[in-house]
N, C-alpha and C positions, 0 to 999 in steps of 0.2 A: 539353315533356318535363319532368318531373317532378326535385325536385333528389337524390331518392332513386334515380332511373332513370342521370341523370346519375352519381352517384356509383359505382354501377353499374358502369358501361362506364366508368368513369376506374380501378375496381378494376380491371377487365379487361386491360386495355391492357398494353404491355410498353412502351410510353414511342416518345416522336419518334424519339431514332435508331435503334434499333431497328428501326423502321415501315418508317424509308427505306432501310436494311440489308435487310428483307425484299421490299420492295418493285424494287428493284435486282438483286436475287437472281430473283425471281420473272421479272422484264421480258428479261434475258438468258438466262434459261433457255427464256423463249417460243422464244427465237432457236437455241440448242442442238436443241431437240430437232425444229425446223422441217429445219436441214443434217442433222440424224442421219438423219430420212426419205428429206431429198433427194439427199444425195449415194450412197447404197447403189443406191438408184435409179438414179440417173442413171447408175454403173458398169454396172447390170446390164442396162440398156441399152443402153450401149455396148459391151458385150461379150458379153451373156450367160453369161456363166461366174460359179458359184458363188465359187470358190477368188480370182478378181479382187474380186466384192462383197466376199467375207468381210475379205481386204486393207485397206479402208476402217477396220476396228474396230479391225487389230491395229494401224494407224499412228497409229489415236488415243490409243491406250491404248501405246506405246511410250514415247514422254518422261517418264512414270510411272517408268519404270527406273533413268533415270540425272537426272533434275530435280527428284525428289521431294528428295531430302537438301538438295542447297541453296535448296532453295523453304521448306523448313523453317528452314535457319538462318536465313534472308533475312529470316520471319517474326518470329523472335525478337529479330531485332535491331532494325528498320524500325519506324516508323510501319503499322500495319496497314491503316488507310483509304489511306495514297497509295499503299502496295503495288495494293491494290484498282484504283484509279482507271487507273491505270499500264495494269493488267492489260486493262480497260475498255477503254480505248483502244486497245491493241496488237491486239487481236480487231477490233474495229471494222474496225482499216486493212486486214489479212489476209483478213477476212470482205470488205471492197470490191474487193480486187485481183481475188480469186475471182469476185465475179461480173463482176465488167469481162472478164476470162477467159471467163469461161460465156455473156455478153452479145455477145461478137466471134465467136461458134459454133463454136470450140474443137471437134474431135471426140477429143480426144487425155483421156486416163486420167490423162497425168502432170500435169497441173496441179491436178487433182479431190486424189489423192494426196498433193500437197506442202502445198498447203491443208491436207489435213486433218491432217497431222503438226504444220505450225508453229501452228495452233490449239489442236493438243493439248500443242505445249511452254509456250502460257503457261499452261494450268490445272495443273499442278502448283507454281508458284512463285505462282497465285492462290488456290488452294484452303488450304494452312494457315494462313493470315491471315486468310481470311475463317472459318474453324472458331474459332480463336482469338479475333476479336472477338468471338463470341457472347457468351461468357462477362463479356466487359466489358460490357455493355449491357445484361444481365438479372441479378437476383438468384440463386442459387444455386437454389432452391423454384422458380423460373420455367423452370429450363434444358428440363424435358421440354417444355411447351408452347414457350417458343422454337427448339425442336429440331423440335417434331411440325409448328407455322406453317412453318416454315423446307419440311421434306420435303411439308407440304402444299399450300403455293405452289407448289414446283415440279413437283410430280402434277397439281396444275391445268393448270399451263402444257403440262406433257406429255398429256395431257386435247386440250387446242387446239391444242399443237404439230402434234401429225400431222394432224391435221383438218383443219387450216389450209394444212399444205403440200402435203399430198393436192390440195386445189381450188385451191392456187396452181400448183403441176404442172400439173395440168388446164387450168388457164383461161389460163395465161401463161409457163408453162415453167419448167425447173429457176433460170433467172436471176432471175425475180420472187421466190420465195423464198431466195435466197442474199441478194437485196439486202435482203430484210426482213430476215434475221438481221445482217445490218450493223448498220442499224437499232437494233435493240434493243442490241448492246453498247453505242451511243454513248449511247443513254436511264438505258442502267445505270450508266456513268460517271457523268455528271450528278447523279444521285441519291445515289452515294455521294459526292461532290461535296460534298452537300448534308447530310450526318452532320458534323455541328459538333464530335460529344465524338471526341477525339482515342483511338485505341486504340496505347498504348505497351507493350510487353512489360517486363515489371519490368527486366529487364535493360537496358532503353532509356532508363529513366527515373532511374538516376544520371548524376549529377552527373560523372562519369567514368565510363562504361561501360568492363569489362575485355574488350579484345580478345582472342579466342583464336580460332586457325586453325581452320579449317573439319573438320578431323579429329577434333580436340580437343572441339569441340561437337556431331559427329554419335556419338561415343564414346559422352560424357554419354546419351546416347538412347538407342545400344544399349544401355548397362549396367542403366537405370532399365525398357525393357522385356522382358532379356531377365533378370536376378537380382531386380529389387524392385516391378515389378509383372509376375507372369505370368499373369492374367487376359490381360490386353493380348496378350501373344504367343501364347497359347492361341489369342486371338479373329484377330488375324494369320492366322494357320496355318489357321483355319477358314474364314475366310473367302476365303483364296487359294486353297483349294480345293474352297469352293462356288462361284465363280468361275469354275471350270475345267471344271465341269459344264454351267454354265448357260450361257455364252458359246461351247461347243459347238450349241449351239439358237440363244442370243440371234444371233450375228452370222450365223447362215444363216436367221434368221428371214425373213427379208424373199423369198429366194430359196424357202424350201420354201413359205412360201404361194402366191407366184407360178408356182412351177413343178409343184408337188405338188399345190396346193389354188387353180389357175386365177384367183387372185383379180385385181383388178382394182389400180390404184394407191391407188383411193377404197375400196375395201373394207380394201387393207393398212393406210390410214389409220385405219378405223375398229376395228383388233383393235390398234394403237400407242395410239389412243384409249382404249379400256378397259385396256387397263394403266396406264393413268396414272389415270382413275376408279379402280379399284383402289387405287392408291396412293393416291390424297386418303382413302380409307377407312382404309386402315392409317392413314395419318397422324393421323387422328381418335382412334383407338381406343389411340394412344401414352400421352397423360397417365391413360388411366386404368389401362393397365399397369404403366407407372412407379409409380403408389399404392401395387400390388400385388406385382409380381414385379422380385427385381436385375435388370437390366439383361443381364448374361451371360447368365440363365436362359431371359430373354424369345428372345436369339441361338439358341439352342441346339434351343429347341423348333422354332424360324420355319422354322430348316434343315431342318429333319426333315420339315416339313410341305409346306414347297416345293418339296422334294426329288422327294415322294410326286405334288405337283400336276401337276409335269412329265412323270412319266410317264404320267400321264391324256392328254396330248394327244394321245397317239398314236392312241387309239379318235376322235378328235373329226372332223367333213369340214366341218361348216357354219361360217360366220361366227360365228354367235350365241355357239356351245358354245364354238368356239375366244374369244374374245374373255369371257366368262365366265371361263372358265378361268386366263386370260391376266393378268386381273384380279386373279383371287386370288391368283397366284403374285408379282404386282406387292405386290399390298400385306402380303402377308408380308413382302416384301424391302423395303419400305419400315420397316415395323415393325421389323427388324431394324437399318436402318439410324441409326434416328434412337435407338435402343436403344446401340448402339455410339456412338454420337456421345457420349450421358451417358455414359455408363462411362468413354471417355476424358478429358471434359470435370472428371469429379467426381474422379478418381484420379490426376491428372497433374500436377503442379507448375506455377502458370504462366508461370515462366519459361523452360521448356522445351515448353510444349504446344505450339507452331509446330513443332517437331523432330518430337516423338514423332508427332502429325498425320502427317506427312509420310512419316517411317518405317513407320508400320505400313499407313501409307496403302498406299506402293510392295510391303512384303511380301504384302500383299491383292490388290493389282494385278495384279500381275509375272504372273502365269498367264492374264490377259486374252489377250493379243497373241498368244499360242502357242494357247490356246483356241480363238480367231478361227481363225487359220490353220488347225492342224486338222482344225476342221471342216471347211472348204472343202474340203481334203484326201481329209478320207475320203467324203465324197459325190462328190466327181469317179471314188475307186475303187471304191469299193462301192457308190454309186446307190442307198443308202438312207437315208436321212433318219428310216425308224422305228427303226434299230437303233442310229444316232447318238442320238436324244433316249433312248434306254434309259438307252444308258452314260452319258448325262449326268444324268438322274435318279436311277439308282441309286449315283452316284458322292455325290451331294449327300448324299442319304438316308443311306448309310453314314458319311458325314463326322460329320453332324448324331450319329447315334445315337454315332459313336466320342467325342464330345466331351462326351457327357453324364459320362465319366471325366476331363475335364478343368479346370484350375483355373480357367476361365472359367463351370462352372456352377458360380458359389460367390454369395455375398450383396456382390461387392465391388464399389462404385458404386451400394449402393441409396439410396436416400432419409431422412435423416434425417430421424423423423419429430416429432422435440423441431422441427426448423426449416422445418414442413410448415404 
């Protein structure tokens, strides 16, 4: 290799810890999105009832409610990497009880359940520590590609997740795949482990840190997203109620293929499959957005257009079409995601990005769980699943078009390009 080719891929690179940042990030999302397939499954199996599977999303998405604010302060005050490692391990033990559970041939619902709640309470107290170290680790000019690596690692893993746990289903039952996502937490420990450069929250790094109560520093948060930056609450507000659209579909996803669309556990794997291929594609197509368009703007159109994708599913019956389609609507919402990541990242203060993370995180959230439910709800009464994905696309779609009046399509968070 040539020493031009070398210097090359040495431009390229976003540096060692970052690597194992990404790499970490990547290895326990294999594991996430293997239980996301397996355990919805395994309820609908045990019960066949929609409104039980659906149960599954809203308990993971519940401790977003009330863990996000202190998972934020926790962030700004901590060391970021041992928050991480912490976090690593706590999934690991939780993710082994469960299958030891699922291994002893358990037929009971409530263990699957509790699982998935106390899995769900450590990612809100892991999630704005790991958003906030990005920014340590890459230059400012880097943040779209360490954001778009970041969503397109884990569209990989989601990519092989369901694939993976489809045929571990199949070949050795829902406990061979609960025990691999064990698995991958403890690989991801390790590797954040193995991030040398310490991630300190400016406020961690005097020399006397000023303690204030936990009220006092979720305040600071409100005030900065709801008077001085309102891009931020805009995209908030939008995206908790594109949210509330799509997870109407999302957490009966698995029941209307199976139950509407006869699909098999290896087919439902392969339409989880292309939505994560989708999502590696959005991911792709991130930094060159970034060049071009603010960051709010990129939000604002995605919604519009995923809005629009979802209600295309309703004409679709094959795998192919559905699974195309699935795709697309994945990697808009990737494109959106990692779009919102900048905007937060480039307009936040950083000694509060751990908080505000977490705050707008939970205002975005909070309609999951009720969404989940929902659904389940209104399919068990009305028996239609085409009239549900309506109101859940038209509800997006409306969102999207209502925010084109909002201070989130504005130019804030774009690109400097003196520093490009």
């Amino acid at each position: 290799m040539s020493t031009d080719v070398r210097a090359a891929l040495a431009k390229r690179r976003l540096g060692t810890p970052y690597e194992l940042l990404l790499f970490a990030f990547v290895v326990s999302g294999l594991g996430n999105w293997i239980y996301r397939l397996a355990l919805p499954l395994m309820v609908f199996e045990l019960t066949g009832s929609a409104l039980n599977t659906a149960v599954v999303y809203a308990l993971e998405y519940a401790p977003l409610l009330f863990l996000s604010l202190p998972g934020g302060v926790i962030a700004d005050r901590l060391e970021r990497r041992r928050i991480l490692v912490v976090g690593d391990l706590a999934a690991t033990v939780l993710a082994g009880i469960l299958a030891l559970v699922v291994t002893s041939g358990s037929s009971s619902v409530l263990p699957v359940y509790l699982a998935a709640f106390l899995l769900a309470c450590v990612e809100p107290l892991y999630y704005p520590a790991f958003q906030g170290m990005v920014p340590d680790l890459v230059r400012d000019e880097e943040l779209e590609r360490a954001n778009a690596w970041m969503q397109m690692g884990d569209n990989v893993m989601s990519l092989a997740g369901p694939a993976v746990a489809g045929v571990l289903v199949a070949a050795v039952g829902y406990e061979g795949a609960i025990w691999a996502d064990a698995g991958t937490f403890a690989v991801s420990a390790l590797a954040v482990v193995a991030v040398r450069t310490r991630s300190l929250p400016p406020a961690a790094q005097l020399t006397e840190p000023v303690r204030r109560d936990l009220r006092a520093e979720v305040r600071d948060a409100l005030v900065h997203i709801v008077r001085d930056n309102r891009p931020l609450l805009s995209g908030a507000v939008l995206f908790a109620l594109a949210n509330l659209g799509t997870w109407l579909v999302q957490a009966n996803l698995v029941y209307y293929l199976s139950d509407y669309r006869a699909m098999s556990p290896a087919l439902i794997g392969v339409v989880f499959a292309a939505q994560g291929a989708g999502a590696v594609l959005g991911a792709a197509v991130c930094p060159w957005l970034g060049r071009r368009f603010a960051p709010g703007r990129v939000v604002v159109a995605g919604t519009v257009l995923a809005g629009a994708g979802i209600v295309l599913l309703i004409p679709l019956r094959g795998v192919v079409g559905i699974s195309l389609l699935w795709a697309l609507v994945y990697g808009i919402g990737t494109v959106n995601m990692v779009s919102w990541f900048v905007l937060r990242q480039r307009t936040v203060p950083a000694q509060m990005l751990g908080r505000v993370v977490a705050t707008t995180r939970m205002i975005a959230f909070m309609s999951i769980p009720v969404a989940s439910v929902l659904g389940g709800v209104l399919e068990q009464r009305w028996h239609n699943m085409y009239l549900i994905i309506a109101i859940a696309g038209g509800l997006r779609l409306l969102v999207g078009l209502g925010a084109v009046l909002s201070p989130l399509n504005s130019s804030a968070g774009r690109r400097d390009p003196a520093g490009s």
